[in-house]
N, C-alpha and C positions, 0 to 999 in steps of 0.2 A: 504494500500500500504506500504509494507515494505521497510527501507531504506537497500540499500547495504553499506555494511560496509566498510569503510576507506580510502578513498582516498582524504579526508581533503575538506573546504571549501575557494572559496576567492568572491573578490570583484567584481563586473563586473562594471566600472564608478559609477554614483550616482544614479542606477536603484536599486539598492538594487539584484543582480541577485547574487543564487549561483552558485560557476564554481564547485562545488563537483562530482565528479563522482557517484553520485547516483540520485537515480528517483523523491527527493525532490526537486532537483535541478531544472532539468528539468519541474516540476510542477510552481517550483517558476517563470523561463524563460516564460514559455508559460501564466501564469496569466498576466507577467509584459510588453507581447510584445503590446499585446494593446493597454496598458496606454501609451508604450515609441511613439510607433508612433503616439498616439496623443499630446502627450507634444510636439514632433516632429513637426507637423503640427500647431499647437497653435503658437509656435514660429516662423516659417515662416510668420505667416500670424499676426502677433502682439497680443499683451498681450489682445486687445479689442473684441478676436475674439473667439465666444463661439463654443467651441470644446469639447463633453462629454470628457472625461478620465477617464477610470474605470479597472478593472483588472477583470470586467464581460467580456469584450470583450476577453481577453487571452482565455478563457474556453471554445471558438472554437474548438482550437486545442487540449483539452482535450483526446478526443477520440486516438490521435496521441500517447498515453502515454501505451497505451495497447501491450502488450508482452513483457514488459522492465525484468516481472522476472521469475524464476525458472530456472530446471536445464538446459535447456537449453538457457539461455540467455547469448550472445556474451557481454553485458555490467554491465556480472559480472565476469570479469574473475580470474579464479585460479591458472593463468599459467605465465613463462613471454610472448610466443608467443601470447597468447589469449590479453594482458597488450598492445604489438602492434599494435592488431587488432582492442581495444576498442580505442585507445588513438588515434588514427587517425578516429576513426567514431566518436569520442566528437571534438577533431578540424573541422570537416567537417559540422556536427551539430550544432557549436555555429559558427561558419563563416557563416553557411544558415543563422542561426537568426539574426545576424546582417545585412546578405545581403537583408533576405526578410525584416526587418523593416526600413531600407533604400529608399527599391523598393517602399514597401507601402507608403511610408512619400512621395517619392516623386508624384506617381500618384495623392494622394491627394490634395496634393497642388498645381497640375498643373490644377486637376478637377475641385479645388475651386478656381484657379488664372490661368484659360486661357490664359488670355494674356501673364505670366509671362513666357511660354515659348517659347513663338513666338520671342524673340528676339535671341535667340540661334540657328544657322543655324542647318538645319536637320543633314547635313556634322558630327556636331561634338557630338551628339547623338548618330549617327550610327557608327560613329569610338572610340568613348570612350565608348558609351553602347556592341559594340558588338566585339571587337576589344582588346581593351586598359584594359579595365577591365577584363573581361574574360579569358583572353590570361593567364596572369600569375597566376589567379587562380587555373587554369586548370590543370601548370605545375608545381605549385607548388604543390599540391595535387599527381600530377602521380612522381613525382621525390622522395616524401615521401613515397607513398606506393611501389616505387620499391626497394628505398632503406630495408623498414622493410622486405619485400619479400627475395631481396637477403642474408641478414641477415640471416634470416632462414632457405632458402636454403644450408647455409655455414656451418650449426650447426650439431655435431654430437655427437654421443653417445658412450662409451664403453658398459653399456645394451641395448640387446635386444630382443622387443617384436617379435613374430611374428601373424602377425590377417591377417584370409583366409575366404573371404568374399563366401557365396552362397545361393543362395533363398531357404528362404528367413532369414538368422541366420549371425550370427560372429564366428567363432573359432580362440581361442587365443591360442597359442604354446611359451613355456619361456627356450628357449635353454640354457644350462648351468647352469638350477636351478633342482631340483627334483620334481618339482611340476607337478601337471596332468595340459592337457588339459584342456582349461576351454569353455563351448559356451553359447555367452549372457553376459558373466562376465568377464571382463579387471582385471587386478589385476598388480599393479605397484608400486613402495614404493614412500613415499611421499618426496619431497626436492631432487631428484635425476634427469637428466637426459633423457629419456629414449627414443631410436630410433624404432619405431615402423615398420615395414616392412610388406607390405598391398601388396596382390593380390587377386585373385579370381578363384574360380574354373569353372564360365558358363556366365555371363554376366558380364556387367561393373556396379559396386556399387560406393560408393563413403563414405570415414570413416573422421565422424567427432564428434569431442568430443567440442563444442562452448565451453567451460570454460575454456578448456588448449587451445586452438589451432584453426588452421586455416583447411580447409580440403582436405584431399588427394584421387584419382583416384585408385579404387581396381581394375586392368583391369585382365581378363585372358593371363597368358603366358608373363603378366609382372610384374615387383617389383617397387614399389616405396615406396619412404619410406619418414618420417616427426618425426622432435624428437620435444616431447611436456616434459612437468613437471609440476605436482604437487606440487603448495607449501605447501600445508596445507593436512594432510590424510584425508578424506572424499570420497563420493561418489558422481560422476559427472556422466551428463546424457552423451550416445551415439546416435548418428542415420546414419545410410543412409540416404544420401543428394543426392541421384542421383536414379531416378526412375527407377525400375529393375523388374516391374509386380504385380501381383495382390496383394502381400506379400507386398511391397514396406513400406506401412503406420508403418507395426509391426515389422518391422527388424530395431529393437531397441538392445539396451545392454547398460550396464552399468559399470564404470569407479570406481572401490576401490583401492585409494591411502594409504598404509599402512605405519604408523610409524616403525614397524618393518617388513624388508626383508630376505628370504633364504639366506642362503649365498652361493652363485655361485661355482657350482664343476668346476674342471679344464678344 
Protein backbone atom coordinates (compact mmCIF):
# COMPACT_ATOMS: atom_id res chain seq x y z
CA UNK A 1 0.00 0.00 0.00
CA UNK A 2 1.50 3.12 -1.14
CA UNK A 3 1.48 6.24 0.94
CA UNK A 4 0.13 9.45 -0.97
CA UNK A 5 2.26 12.17 -0.73
CA UNK A 6 2.18 15.28 1.44
CA UNK A 7 -0.38 16.57 3.37
CA UNK A 8 1.72 16.30 6.75
CA UNK A 9 0.97 14.38 9.83
CA UNK A 10 -0.65 15.34 13.51
CA UNK A 11 -1.99 14.06 16.63
CA UNK A 12 -5.33 12.65 17.36
CA UNK A 13 -5.45 12.85 21.78
CA UNK A 14 -3.38 10.15 23.20
CA UNK A 15 -4.55 7.38 20.67
CA UNK A 16 -1.42 7.77 18.87
CA UNK A 17 -3.83 8.25 15.42
CA UNK A 18 -2.54 9.97 12.40
CA UNK A 19 -4.69 12.96 10.98
CA UNK A 20 -2.28 12.80 7.55
CA UNK A 21 -4.03 12.72 4.47
CA UNK A 22 -2.81 9.46 3.35
CA UNK A 23 -3.96 5.68 3.45
CA UNK A 24 -1.35 5.16 6.48
CA UNK A 25 -3.28 7.17 8.40
CA UNK A 26 -6.35 5.61 7.85
CA UNK A 27 -4.79 2.17 8.59
CA UNK A 28 -3.32 3.52 11.76
CA UNK A 29 -7.36 4.83 12.71
CA UNK A 30 -8.96 1.63 11.85
CA UNK A 31 -6.18 -0.71 13.83
CA UNK A 32 -6.43 1.94 16.83
CA UNK A 33 -10.46 2.04 16.95
CA UNK A 34 -10.65 -1.18 18.76
CA UNK A 35 -8.36 -0.65 21.21
CA UNK A 36 -9.93 3.14 21.84
CA UNK A 37 -13.32 1.61 22.45
CA UNK A 38 -12.17 -0.76 24.67
CA UNK A 39 -9.82 1.48 26.90
CA UNK A 40 -13.40 3.38 26.54
CA UNK A 41 -15.35 0.69 28.08
CA UNK A 42 -12.42 -0.41 30.74
CA UNK A 43 -12.80 2.90 32.03
CA UNK A 44 -16.42 3.11 32.42
CA UNK A 45 -16.65 0.01 34.16
CA UNK A 46 -13.32 0.53 36.57
CA UNK A 47 -9.73 -0.32 36.30
CA UNK A 48 -10.89 -4.05 37.81
CA UNK A 49 -12.72 -4.99 34.83
CA UNK A 50 -11.02 -7.39 32.28
CA UNK A 51 -11.66 -5.89 28.86
CA UNK A 52 -9.22 -7.43 25.96
CA UNK A 53 -7.68 -4.27 24.09
CA UNK A 54 -5.87 -5.15 21.06
CA UNK A 55 -5.59 -3.32 17.72
CA UNK A 56 -6.47 -7.17 16.35
CA UNK A 57 -9.96 -5.88 16.67
CA UNK A 58 -9.28 -2.49 14.24
CA UNK A 59 -8.60 -5.14 11.37
CA UNK A 60 -12.30 -5.51 10.98
CA UNK A 61 -12.51 -2.71 9.13
CA UNK A 62 -9.48 -3.49 7.17
CA UNK A 63 -11.32 -4.41 4.02
CA UNK A 64 -12.85 -0.77 4.30
CA UNK A 65 -9.33 0.52 3.08
CA UNK A 66 -9.77 -0.81 -0.47
CA UNK A 67 -9.84 1.67 -3.49
CA UNK A 68 -8.13 4.40 -1.57
CA UNK A 69 -5.48 4.50 -4.66
CA UNK A 70 -4.78 5.09 -8.36
CA UNK A 71 -5.75 7.35 -10.80
CA UNK A 72 -8.71 7.49 -10.05
CA UNK A 73 -8.96 8.10 -6.49
CA UNK A 74 -10.80 11.37 -5.12
CA UNK A 75 -8.30 11.17 -1.84
CA UNK A 76 -5.42 11.81 -3.86
CA UNK A 77 -6.19 14.88 -5.32
CA UNK A 78 -4.10 17.17 -7.95
CA UNK A 79 -6.34 19.97 -8.02
CA UNK A 80 -7.57 22.69 -5.74
CA UNK A 81 -11.26 21.61 -6.59
CA UNK A 82 -10.56 17.81 -6.06
CA UNK A 83 -8.31 19.43 -2.35
CA UNK A 84 -12.33 20.43 -1.46
CA UNK A 85 -13.70 17.46 -2.26
CA UNK A 86 -11.13 15.34 -0.21
CA UNK A 87 -10.83 17.77 2.67
CA UNK A 88 -14.44 17.57 3.46
CA UNK A 89 -14.66 13.47 2.86
CA UNK A 90 -11.41 13.37 5.61
CA UNK A 91 -13.72 15.65 8.06
CA UNK A 92 -16.72 13.53 7.51
CA UNK A 93 -14.55 10.27 7.91
CA UNK A 94 -12.67 11.08 11.10
CA UNK A 95 -16.14 12.69 12.61
CA UNK A 96 -17.63 8.99 11.80
CA UNK A 97 -14.73 7.52 13.62
CA UNK A 98 -15.04 9.39 16.53
CA UNK A 99 -18.99 9.05 16.37
CA UNK A 100 -18.97 5.37 15.72
CA UNK A 101 -16.28 4.64 18.79
CA UNK A 102 -18.60 6.69 20.94
CA UNK A 103 -21.79 4.71 19.78
CA UNK A 104 -19.67 1.42 20.25
CA UNK A 105 -18.34 2.59 23.83
CA UNK A 106 -21.52 3.34 24.75
CA UNK A 107 -23.76 0.12 23.74
CA UNK A 108 -21.10 -1.61 25.44
CA UNK A 109 -21.38 -0.44 28.59
CA UNK A 110 -24.87 -0.38 28.65
CA UNK A 111 -24.65 -4.22 27.52
CA UNK A 112 -22.33 -4.93 30.23
CA UNK A 113 -24.18 -2.34 32.83
CA UNK A 114 -27.81 -2.70 32.25
CA UNK A 115 -28.87 -1.01 34.90
CA UNK A 116 -26.72 1.82 34.28
CA UNK A 117 -29.13 3.08 31.95
CA UNK A 118 -32.22 2.74 33.24
CA UNK A 119 -31.96 5.72 35.28
CA UNK A 120 -31.87 8.01 32.29
CA UNK A 121 -35.58 8.61 31.12
CA UNK A 122 -36.02 7.38 27.45
CA UNK A 123 -37.23 11.39 26.82
CA UNK A 124 -33.67 12.36 26.95
CA UNK A 125 -32.19 9.51 24.77
CA UNK A 126 -34.42 10.04 22.09
CA UNK A 127 -34.08 13.96 22.02
CA UNK A 128 -30.33 14.03 22.50
CA UNK A 129 -29.75 10.75 20.52
CA UNK A 130 -31.98 11.72 17.79
CA UNK A 131 -32.45 15.29 17.83
CA UNK A 132 -29.71 17.40 19.70
CA UNK A 133 -26.96 15.49 18.24
CA UNK A 134 -27.63 14.84 14.81
CA UNK A 135 -29.26 18.13 14.07
CA UNK A 136 -26.01 20.00 13.96
CA UNK A 137 -24.01 17.52 12.47
CA UNK A 138 -26.01 17.36 9.66
CA UNK A 139 -25.98 21.06 9.09
CA UNK A 140 -22.83 21.59 9.80
CA UNK A 141 -21.72 19.01 7.17
CA UNK A 142 -24.53 20.56 4.33
CA UNK A 143 -23.46 24.27 5.10
CA UNK A 144 -19.64 23.01 4.22
CA UNK A 145 -20.27 21.40 1.21
CA UNK A 146 -22.56 24.10 -0.10
CA UNK A 147 -20.31 26.60 0.74
CA UNK A 148 -17.17 24.57 -1.21
CA UNK A 149 -19.90 23.84 -4.13
CA UNK A 150 -20.71 27.60 -4.45
CA UNK A 151 -17.01 28.36 -4.49
CA UNK A 152 -16.76 26.59 -7.46
CA UNK A 153 -19.51 27.31 -9.16
CA UNK A 154 -18.05 31.05 -8.99
CA UNK A 155 -14.72 30.14 -10.47
CA UNK A 156 -13.77 30.96 -13.97
CA UNK A 157 -11.24 30.78 -16.50
CA UNK A 158 -9.61 32.87 -19.26
CA UNK A 159 -8.74 29.20 -21.06
CA UNK A 160 -10.80 27.07 -22.76
CA UNK A 161 -11.38 23.60 -23.18
CA UNK A 162 -13.81 22.21 -25.17
CA UNK A 163 -14.89 18.18 -24.53
CA UNK A 164 -18.07 16.68 -26.63
CA UNK A 165 -19.06 13.65 -25.13
CA UNK A 166 -20.61 10.49 -27.53
CA UNK A 167 -20.83 6.71 -27.40
CA UNK A 168 -19.03 5.75 -26.41
CA UNK A 169 -15.44 8.31 -26.76
CA UNK A 170 -14.44 12.16 -25.58
CA UNK A 171 -13.45 14.73 -28.06
CA UNK A 172 -11.40 17.52 -26.89
CA UNK A 173 -11.45 20.83 -29.01
CA UNK A 174 -8.63 23.84 -27.64
CA UNK A 175 -10.14 27.15 -29.39
CA UNK A 176 -7.58 29.61 -29.74
CA UNK A 177 -4.40 27.27 -29.73
CA UNK A 178 -3.32 25.51 -33.14
CA UNK A 179 -3.49 22.29 -31.90
CA UNK A 180 -5.65 19.32 -33.41
CA UNK A 181 -8.55 17.78 -32.08
CA UNK A 182 -7.77 15.23 -29.72
CA UNK A 183 -10.29 11.87 -28.79
CA UNK A 184 -9.51 9.90 -25.47
CA UNK A 185 -6.78 12.40 -24.62
CA UNK A 186 -7.38 15.98 -22.60
CA UNK A 187 -4.34 17.96 -22.88
CA UNK A 188 -4.09 21.13 -20.50
CA UNK A 189 -0.94 22.93 -19.08
CA UNK A 190 -0.14 22.34 -15.67
CA UNK A 191 -0.46 25.27 -12.62
CA UNK A 192 -3.19 27.19 -14.86
CA UNK A 193 -6.77 27.51 -14.64
CA UNK A 194 -8.75 25.96 -17.13
CA UNK A 195 -12.67 26.02 -17.92
CA UNK A 196 -13.61 23.10 -19.43
CA UNK A 197 -17.13 23.38 -21.42
CA UNK A 198 -18.84 19.79 -21.66
CA UNK A 199 -21.98 18.72 -23.94
CA UNK A 200 -22.84 15.88 -25.84
CA UNK A 201 -23.99 14.86 -29.17
CA UNK A 202 -26.84 11.65 -28.20
CA UNK A 203 -27.32 10.81 -24.63
CA UNK A 204 -26.59 12.35 -21.31
CA UNK A 205 -22.67 11.30 -20.13
CA UNK A 206 -21.32 12.74 -17.23
CA UNK A 207 -17.16 14.15 -17.28
CA UNK A 208 -15.19 13.42 -14.49
CA UNK A 209 -11.58 13.65 -13.92
CA UNK A 210 -11.58 12.46 -9.56
CA UNK A 211 -7.92 14.01 -9.04
CA UNK A 212 -8.79 17.68 -10.33
CA UNK A 213 -12.34 17.92 -9.65
CA UNK A 214 -15.63 17.26 -8.96
CA UNK A 215 -18.09 16.09 -11.96
CA UNK A 216 -20.17 17.73 -14.59
CA UNK A 217 -23.44 16.69 -16.62
CA UNK A 218 -22.52 16.34 -20.77
CA UNK A 219 -26.35 16.72 -21.75
CA UNK A 220 -27.35 17.05 -25.44
CA UNK A 221 -28.25 20.67 -26.61
CA UNK A 222 -26.72 21.88 -23.48
CA UNK A 223 -23.37 23.45 -22.16
CA UNK A 224 -22.19 23.26 -18.92
CA UNK A 225 -19.02 24.00 -17.80
CA UNK A 226 -16.43 23.27 -14.48
CA UNK A 227 -12.85 24.90 -14.25
CA UNK A 228 -10.59 22.37 -12.76
CA UNK A 229 -6.34 22.71 -12.51
CA UNK A 230 -3.47 20.95 -12.42
CA UNK A 231 -0.86 21.46 -10.16
CA UNK A 232 1.62 19.39 -10.88
CA UNK A 233 2.04 18.12 -15.14
CA UNK A 234 1.34 14.44 -15.04
CA UNK A 235 -1.30 12.25 -16.27
CA UNK A 236 -4.66 11.89 -14.46
CA UNK A 237 -7.39 9.26 -15.01
CA UNK A 238 -10.90 10.29 -16.97
CA UNK A 239 -14.32 8.54 -16.80
CA UNK A 240 -17.91 8.74 -17.55
CA UNK A 241 -19.69 8.74 -14.35
CA UNK A 242 -23.10 8.49 -15.71
CA UNK A 243 -24.33 5.32 -17.57
CA UNK A 244 -24.85 5.80 -21.26
CA UNK A 245 -25.19 1.98 -22.65
CA UNK A 246 -23.21 -0.82 -23.43
CA UNK A 247 -19.88 1.20 -24.01
CA UNK A 248 -20.55 3.00 -20.61
CA UNK A 249 -17.48 0.72 -18.62
CA UNK A 250 -14.65 1.81 -21.75
CA UNK A 251 -15.50 5.56 -22.28
CA UNK A 252 -12.44 6.35 -20.45
CA UNK A 253 -9.69 9.04 -21.46
CA UNK A 254 -7.02 10.46 -20.14
CA UNK A 255 -5.98 13.99 -18.41
CA UNK A 256 -1.89 15.25 -19.73
CA UNK A 257 -1.13 18.23 -17.79
CA UNK A 258 1.89 19.82 -19.41
CA UNK A 259 4.69 22.19 -18.11
CA UNK A 260 4.91 23.72 -21.22
CA UNK A 261 1.65 25.21 -23.39
CA UNK A 262 0.94 26.62 -27.01
CA UNK A 263 0.64 29.80 -26.88
CA UNK A 264 -2.91 31.06 -27.66
CA UNK A 265 -3.47 32.90 -31.33
CA UNK A 266 -5.68 35.97 -31.04
Amino acid sequence: MKRVPGHGHGGFGGLGLNLGNDRIGVLVVVLDLGRAVCLGVRGLLGHGASVPCSRRLGLLGFPFLAGCDGQLSVLDPAGPAAQGIATLWWWMFWGAAVILAAMVTLFLWLWLRPDAGRSVPARWWLVGGGLAFPLPVVIALTAAALWWGDAAARRSAPLRIEAEARMWEWRFRYPGTAMADSIGQLHLPAGRDVEIVVTSRDVIHSFWIPRLGGKIDAIPGHVNRIVLRADEPGVYGGVCSEYCGLGHAGMTFSATAHADWPQETP
